[in-house]
ZAMARGU-4260 file (C-alpha; in steps of 0.2 Angstrom, whole numbers, plus 5000, padded with zeros to 4 digits):
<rodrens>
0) 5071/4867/4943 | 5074/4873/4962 | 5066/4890/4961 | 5072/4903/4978 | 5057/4914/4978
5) 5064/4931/4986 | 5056/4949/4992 | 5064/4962/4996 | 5065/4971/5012 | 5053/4989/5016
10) 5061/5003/5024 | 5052/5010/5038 | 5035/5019/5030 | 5018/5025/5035 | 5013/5003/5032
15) 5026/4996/5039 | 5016/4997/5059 | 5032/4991/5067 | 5028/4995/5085 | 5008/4988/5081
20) 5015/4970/5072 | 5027/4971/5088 | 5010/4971/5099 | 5002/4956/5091 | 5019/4945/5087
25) 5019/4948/5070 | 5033/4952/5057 | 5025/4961/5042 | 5006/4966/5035 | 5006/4957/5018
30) 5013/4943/5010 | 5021/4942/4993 | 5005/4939/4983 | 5012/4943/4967 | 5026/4930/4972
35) 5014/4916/4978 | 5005/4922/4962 | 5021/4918/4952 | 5024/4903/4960 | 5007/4897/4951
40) 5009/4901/4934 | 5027/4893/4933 | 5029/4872/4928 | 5021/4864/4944 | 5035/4851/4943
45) 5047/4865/4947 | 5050/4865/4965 | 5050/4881/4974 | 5053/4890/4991 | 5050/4907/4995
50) 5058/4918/5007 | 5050/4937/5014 | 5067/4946/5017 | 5051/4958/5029 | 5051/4941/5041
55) 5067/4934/5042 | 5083/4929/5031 | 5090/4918/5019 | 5098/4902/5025 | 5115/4897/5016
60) 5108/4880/5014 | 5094/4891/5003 | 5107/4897/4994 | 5117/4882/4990 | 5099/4873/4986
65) 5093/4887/4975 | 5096/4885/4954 | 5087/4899/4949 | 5083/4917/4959 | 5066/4926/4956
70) 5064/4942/4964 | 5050/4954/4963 | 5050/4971/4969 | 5039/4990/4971 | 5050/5005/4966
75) 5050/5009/4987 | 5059/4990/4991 | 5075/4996/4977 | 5087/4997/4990 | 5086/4978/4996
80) 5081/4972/4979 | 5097/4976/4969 | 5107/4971/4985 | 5098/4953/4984 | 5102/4953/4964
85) 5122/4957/4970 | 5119/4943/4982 | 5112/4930/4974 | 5125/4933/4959 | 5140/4931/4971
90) 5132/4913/4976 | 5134/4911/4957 | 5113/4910/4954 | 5103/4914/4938 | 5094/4930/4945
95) 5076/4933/4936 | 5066/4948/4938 | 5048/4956/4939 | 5035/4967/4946 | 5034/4987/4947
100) 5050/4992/4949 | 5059/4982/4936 | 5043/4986/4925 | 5045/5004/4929 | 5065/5005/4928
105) 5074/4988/4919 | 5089/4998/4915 | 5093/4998/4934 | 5089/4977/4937 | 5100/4976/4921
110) 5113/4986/4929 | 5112/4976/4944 | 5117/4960/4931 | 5099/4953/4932 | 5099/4939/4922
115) 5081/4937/4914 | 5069/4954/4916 | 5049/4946/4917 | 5041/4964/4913 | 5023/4967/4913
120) 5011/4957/4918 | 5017/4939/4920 | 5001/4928/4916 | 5010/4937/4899 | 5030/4935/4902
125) 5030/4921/4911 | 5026/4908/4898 | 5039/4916/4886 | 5053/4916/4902 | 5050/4898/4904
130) 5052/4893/4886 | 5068/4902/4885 | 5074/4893/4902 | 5070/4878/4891 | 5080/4882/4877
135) 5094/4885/4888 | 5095/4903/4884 | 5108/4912/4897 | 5096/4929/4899 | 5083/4939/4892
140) 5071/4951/4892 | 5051/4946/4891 | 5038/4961/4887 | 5021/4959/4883 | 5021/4972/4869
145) 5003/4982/4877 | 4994/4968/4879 | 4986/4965/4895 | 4980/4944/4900 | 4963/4940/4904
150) 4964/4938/4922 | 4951/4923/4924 | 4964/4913/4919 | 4978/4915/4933 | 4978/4901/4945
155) 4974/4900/4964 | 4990/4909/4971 | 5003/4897/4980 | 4998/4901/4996 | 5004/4886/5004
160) 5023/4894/5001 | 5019/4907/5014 | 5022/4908/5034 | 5006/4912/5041 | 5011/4915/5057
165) 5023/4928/5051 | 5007/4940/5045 | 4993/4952/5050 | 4984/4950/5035 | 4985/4939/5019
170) 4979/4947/5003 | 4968/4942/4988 | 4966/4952/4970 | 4950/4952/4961 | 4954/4964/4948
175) 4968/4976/4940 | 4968/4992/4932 | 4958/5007/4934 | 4944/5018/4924 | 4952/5034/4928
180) 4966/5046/4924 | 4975/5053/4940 | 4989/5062/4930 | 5004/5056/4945 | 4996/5038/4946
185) 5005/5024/4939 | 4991/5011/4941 | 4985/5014/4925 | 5002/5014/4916 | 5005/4997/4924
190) 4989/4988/4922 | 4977/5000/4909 | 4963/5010/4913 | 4950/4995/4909 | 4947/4986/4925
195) 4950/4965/4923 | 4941/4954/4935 | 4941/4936/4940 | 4925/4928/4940 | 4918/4926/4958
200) 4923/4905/4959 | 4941/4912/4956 | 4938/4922/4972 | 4928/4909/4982 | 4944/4893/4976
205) 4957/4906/4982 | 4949/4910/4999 | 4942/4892/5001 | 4960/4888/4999 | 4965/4898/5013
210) 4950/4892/5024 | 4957/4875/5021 | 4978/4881/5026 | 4970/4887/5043 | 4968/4906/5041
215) 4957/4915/5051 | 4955/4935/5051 | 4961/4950/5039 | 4960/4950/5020 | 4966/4964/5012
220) 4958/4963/4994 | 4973/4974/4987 | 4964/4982/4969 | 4969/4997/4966 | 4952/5001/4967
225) 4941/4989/4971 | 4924/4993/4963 | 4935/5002/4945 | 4920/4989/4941 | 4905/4991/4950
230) 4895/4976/4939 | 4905/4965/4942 | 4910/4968/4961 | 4892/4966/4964 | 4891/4949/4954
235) 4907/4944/4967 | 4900/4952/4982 | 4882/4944/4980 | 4891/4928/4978 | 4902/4930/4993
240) 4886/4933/5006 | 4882/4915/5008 | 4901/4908/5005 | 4906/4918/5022 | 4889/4916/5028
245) 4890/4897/5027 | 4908/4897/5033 | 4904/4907/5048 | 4912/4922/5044 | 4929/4917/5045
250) 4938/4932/5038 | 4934/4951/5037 | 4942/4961/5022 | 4948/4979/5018 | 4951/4988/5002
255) 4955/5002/4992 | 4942/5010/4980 | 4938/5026/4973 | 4926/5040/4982 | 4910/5038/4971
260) 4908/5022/4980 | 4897/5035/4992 | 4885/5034/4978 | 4881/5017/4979 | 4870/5012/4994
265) 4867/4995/4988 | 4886/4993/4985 | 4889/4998/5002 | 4877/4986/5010 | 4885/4974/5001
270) 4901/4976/5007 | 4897/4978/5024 | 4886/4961/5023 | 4903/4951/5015 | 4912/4958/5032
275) 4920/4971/5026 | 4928/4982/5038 | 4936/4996/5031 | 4941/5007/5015 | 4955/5016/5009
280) 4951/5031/5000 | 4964/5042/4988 | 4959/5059/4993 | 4972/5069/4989 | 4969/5085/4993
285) 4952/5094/4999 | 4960/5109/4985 | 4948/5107/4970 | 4958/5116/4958 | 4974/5105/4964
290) 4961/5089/4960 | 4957/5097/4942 | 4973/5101/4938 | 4979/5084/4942 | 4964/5075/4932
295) 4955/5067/4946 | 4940/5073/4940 | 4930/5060/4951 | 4933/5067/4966 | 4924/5085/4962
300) 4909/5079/4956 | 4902/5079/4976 | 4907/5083/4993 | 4921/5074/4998 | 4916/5075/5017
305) 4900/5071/5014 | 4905/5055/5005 | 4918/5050/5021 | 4903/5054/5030 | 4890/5041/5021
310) 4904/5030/5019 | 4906/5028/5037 | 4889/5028/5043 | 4886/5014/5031 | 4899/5003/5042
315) 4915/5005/5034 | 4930/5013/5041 | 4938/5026/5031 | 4957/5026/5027 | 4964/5041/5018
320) 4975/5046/5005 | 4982/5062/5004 | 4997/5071/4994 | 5004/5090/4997 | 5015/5099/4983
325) 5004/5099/4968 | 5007/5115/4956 | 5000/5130/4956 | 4996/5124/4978 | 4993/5141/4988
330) 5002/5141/5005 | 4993/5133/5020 | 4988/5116/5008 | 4995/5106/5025 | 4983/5117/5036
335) 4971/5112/5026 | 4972/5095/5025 | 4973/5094/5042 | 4957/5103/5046 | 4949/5091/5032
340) 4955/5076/5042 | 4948/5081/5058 | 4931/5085/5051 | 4929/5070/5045 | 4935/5060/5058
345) 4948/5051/5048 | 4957/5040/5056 | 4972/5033/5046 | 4978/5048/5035 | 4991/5041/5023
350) 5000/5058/5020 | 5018/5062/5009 | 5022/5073/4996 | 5020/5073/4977 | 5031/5060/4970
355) 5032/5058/4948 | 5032/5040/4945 | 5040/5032/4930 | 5030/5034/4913 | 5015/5042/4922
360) 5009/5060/4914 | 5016/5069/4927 | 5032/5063/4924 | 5033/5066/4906 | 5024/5083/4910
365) 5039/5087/4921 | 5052/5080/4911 | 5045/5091/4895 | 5047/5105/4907 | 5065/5103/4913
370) 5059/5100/4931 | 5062/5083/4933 | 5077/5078/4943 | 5086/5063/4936 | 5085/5052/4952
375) 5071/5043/4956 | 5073/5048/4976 | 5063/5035/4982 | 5043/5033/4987 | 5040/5033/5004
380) 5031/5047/5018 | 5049/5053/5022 | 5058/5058/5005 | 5058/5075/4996 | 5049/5078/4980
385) 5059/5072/4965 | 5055/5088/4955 | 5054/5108/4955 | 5036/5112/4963 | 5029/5127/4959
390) 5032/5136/4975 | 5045/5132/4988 | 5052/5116/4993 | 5055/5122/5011 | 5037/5128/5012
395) 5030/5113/5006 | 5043/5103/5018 | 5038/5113/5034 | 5019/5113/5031 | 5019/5092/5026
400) 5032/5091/5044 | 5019/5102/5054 | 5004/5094/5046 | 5011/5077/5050 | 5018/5080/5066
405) 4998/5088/5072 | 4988/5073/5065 | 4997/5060/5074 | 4999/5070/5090 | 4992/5054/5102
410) 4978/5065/5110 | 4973/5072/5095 | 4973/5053/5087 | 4962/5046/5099 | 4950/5061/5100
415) 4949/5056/5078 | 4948/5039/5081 | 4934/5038/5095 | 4925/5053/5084 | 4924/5041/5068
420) 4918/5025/5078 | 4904/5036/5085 | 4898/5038/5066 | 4906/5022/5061 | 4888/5010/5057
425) 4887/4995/5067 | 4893/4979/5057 | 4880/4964/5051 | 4891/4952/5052 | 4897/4940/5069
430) 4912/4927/5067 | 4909/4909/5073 | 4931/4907/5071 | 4935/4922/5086 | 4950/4917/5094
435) 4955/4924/5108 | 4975/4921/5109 | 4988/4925/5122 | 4997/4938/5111 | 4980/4948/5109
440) 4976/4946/5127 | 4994/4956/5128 | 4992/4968/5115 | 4977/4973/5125 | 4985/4974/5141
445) 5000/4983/5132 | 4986/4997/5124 | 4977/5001/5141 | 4995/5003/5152 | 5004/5015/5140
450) 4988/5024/5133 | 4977/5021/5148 | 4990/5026/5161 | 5008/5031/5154 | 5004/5047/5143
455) 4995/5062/5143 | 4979/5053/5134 | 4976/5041/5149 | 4959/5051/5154 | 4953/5052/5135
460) 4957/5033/5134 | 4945/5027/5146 | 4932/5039/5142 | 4932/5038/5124 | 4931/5017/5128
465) 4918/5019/5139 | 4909/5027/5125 | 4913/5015/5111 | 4906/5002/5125 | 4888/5010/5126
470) 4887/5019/5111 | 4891/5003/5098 | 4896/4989/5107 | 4900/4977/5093 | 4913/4988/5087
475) 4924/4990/5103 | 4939/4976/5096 | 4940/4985/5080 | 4942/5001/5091 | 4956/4997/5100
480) 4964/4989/5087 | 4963/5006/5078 | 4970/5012/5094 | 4986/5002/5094 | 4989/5008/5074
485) 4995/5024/5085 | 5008/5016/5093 | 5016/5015/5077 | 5012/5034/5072 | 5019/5041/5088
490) 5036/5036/5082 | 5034/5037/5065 | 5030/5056/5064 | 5047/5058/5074 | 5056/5049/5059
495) 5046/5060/5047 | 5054/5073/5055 | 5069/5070/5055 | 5073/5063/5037 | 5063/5077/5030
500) 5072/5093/5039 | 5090/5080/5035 | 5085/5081/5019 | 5079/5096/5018 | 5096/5104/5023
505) 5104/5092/5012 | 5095/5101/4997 | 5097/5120/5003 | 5116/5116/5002 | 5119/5110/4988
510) 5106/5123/4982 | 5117/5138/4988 | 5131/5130/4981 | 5124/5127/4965 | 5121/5146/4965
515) 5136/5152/4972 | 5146/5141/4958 | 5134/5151/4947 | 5136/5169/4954 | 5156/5166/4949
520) 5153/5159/4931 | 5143/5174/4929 | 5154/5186/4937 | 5171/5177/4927 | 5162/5182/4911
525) 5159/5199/4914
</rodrens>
C-alpha cells in the first residue's frame, strides 16, 4: 500500500512566527508528529511519504503514486483540510482521516466524502482501520468506544519521513491527558484527565533516533502538560541527565505545563539540568473569580506572579497563556491582563478570546443555555467569540484589540523581554554541537539593523544587550532570539486588528438587522 501522508496548511496565528522562521530560513515550527506517529503504527511494509502543506506542495507525480490519502488535522487547519479531502478525491484517492478535528467534528470530514474516519486515539483505530483496508471494505468509521491505549506501546515516530531542514523545532510526546478540569479545555475530552506516560527508554530510542538523523537544537516536548505526572516526569527527567549529559547536550527542550510546577524546586532543577529552556504556562486570566468560575482551580491555590517569578529565577523562561471574555468578566479584564504581564515580565503572551470547543463543558454549558452559535468560527488569536458573553462583544473586542495592540508595542516588548532575562536564572547546561551557520549569522545582522538602528527601539536595543552581556552572559543567544520572536508580533498585532474590528462590524450588521427584521415582526403583530 502507497500511503500520501498529508497536513494541512495553518492560517496566519499568534505560532505561526512567519517574519522570525523568515530570519533563520525556515518554513514552519513543528512537524506533523501525530503523522510521523501514524506512519509507525501502520504495516511497516506499507510504503509511505509524507508532505507538510506549512512547507511546500503536493507534486502530481505524488498524486499519481499515492493509493491511499491519510490526513490529520486541529480544528484551526479546517479550512486547508477539507480542501485537500476535495483534492485528493478529484485525483480519484481513498481519503482516510484522524486527529482533533475530525475527532471533534466527523460529520464535517464525512461531508467532505472522507472515506475512512480514524477517531480517537489511533494506537486504538488504527489496527481496526487496517484490518478493514484488508477486507477490502470501501469506508468506515473506527472509534475506540472510551477507551484510552497504553501509551508504552506506541512505536519510535517516523521521524526519517520529515525534512529537517524545513523546521525550527522537532517535537517529542511523553505523555497525554491531564488531571485537571478547565471547563473550556478540550484536552481532557480528547485524551482523559489521567495522565499516560511512556517509560523513559521510550524517550531516550525516540531522541537517540533523532541524534542519529542529524538533529541538533529545539525539542518541543508537546504534553499538554508536561508534569500532569510529576512521578513519573521525574523517573524521565532523572534519566535524561546523563543521556544529554553524555551526548554533549545536543538538544534543548520547551514545554507546556501547569502553574503548580512553582512548587517543585527539585522539579525545576531538574529541568533546567536536562536543558530545558522554557515553559509555557495557561494562565488565563489574573481575575480569580473568572479562574473559579471556569474550574481551574489550580491556578488560585498561590500567587500566580510569584509562581512566574520562581519559575524564572529557576532558569526557565515563561511563556503565557491568557483568554478574555469569560462570564460574569468586569470591564477593564484586557487592562488587566496587560498590567499582569508587564509585572511579571512575560515575554511571550499567547492572548485571544474565549472560544467553546467541541464537547468541552463550556460548550454544552452554552448550548444548554441557548448561547451557543451554530458555527464553529474558527480557533485562532483573530476570530470572534463563538457564543453570547455576558457583557458586550464590542467591549470585549476593543479591550482584547487595545490589550494586544500594547503588549506587542516593539518598545514595550524589548523593555519585557530584557526585564525577564534579568530574573531569568543562568542555565547549567553548555552544548558541545553549537553550530554557528551562515543564516544565523544573518538573522543576527537582521536583529541589530532593524531593532538596533531602523525603529524607535534602537537605543533600548543596545542598552538592554549590553546589559544581558554583563549581567548573565550565557544567556545572550537565547536573548536575542527572543528578540527576533518580535518581528513576527509587530505585524501580527496589525492583522489582529484588523480581522477583529472586520469582523467586528461584520457582527454589528447583521446584529441591527437581526433586530430591525424583529422591530417589524413585532410592529406587524400589533
Amino acid at each position: 500500500m502507497r500511503v500520501l501522508l498529508l497536513y494541512p496548511l495553518f492560517p496566519k496565528s499568534f505560532w505561526s512566527f512567519e517574519k522570525a522562521l523568515e530570519l533563520v530560513d525556515r518554513k514552519a515550527m513543528l512537524p506533523p508528529l501525530g503523522l510521523a506517529t501514524v506512519a509507525a503504527i501502520l504495516p511497516q511494509d506499507w510504503e509511505f511519504k509524507l508532505v507538510d502543506r506549512n512547507v511546500r506542495g503536493i507534486s502530481e507525480a505524488e498524486w499519481e503514486w499515492a493509493e491511499l490519502v491519510v490526513l490529520s488535522a486541529m480544528i484551526v487547519q479546517k479550512e486547508d483540510f477539507l480542501h485537500l479531502i476535495r483534492e485528493a478525491k478529484q485525483h480519484g484517492k481513498r481519503v482516510a482521516v484522524g486527529g482533533p478535528y475530525p475527532t471533534a467534528l466527523p460529520q464535517e470530514a464525512q461531508a467532505a466524502r472522507a472515506d475512512y474516519l480514524i477517531l480517537d486515539e489511533g494506537e486504538m483505530t488504527l489496527p481496526l482501520f487496517v484490518e478493514a483496508v484488508q477486507r477490502g471494505e470501501p469506508q468506515g468509521i473506527f472509534r475506540s468506544n472510551g477507551d484510552k491505549p497504553d501509551v508504552t506501546t506506541t512505536p519510535i515516530p517516523r521521524f526519517d519521513l520529515l525534512e529537517f531542514d524545513a523546521y525550527d523545532s522537532m517535537s517529542v510526546q511523553f505523555s497525554r491527558g491531564c488531571p485537571f478540569q478547565c471547563e473550556f479545555c478540550d484536552i481532557i475530552v480528547l485524551y482523559g484527565r489521567k495522565p499516560r506516560t511512556k517509560d523513559p527508554g521510550q524517550i531516550l530510542a525516540e531522541l537517540e533516533r533523532l541524534y542519529e538523523l542529524g538533529w541538533q537544537g529545539a525539542i518541543f516536548m508537546v504534553d499538554d502538560n508536561f508534569i500532569g505526572n510529576k512521578r513519573n516526569v521525574k523517573r524521565l527527567l532523572k534519566e535524561l541527565k546523563p543521556w544529554m549529559a553524555e551526548h554533549g547536550y545536543p538538544f534543548r527542550f520547551n514545554t507546556e505545563a501547569s502553574v503548580d510546577l512553582a512548587q517543585d524546586q527539585e522539579l525545576m532543577d531538574l529541568m533546567v539540568e536536562c536543558n530545558f529552556t522554557a515553559v509555557f504556562l495557561g494562565i488565563e486570566t489574573p481575575d480569580e473569580s473568572s479562574l473559579m468560575l471556569t474550574q481551574k482551580f489550580q491556578n488560585t491555590r498561590d500567587s500566580l506572579s510569584d509562581a512566574v517569578d520562581s519559575i524564572t529565577r529557576s532558569g526557565l523562561r515563561v511563556m503565557a497563556g491568557f483568554i478574555i471574555g469569560f462570564d460574569g468578566e468586569a470591564a477593564g479584564a484586557g487592562d488587566r491582563i496587560v498590567r499582569f504581564v508587564e509585572q511579571t515580565t512575560i515575554p511571550v503572551a499567547l492572548f485571544s478570546m474565549l472560544q467553546a470547543l467541541p464537547d468541552t463543558a463550556l460548550w454544552h454549558r452554552l448550548e444548554k443555555e441557548g448561547r451557543l452559535y451554530s458555527r464553529l468560527t474558527g480557533m485562532n488569536q483573530t476570530t470572534l467569540m463563538n457564543f453570547v458573553p455576558t457583557r458586550p462583544l464590542e467591549e470585549i473586542a476593543h479591550e482584547y484589540v487595545e490589550a494586544f495592540w500594547e503588549l506587542y508595542d516593539p518598545l514595550c516588548y524589548l523593555e519585557r523581554t530584557y526585564r525577564h532575562f534579568r530574573r531569568l536564572g543562568a542555565p547549567k547546561c553548555s552544548s558541545s554541537h553549537r553550530k554557528v551557520s551562515w543564516a544565523s549569522i544573518r538573522a543576527l545582522l537582521t536583529i541589530c539593523w532593524r531593532q538596533g538602528v531602523v525603529r524607535k527601539t534602537r537605543w533600548k536595543f543596545w542598552l538592554n544587550l549590553l546589559g544581558v552581556l554583563y549581567h548573565n552572559p550565557r544567556v545572550w543567544e537565547h536573548y536575542l532570539s527572543v528578540c527576533a520572536l518580535g518581528e513576527h508580533f509587530l505585524e501580527y498585532r496589525q492583522i489582529v486588528r484588523d480581522q477583529i474590528e472586520t469582523q467586528l462590524a461584520e457582527h454589528l450588521a447583521t446584529q441591527a438587522v437581526r433586530e430591525t427584521q424583529v422591530d417589524a415582526m413585532t410592529a406587524i403583530a400589533r
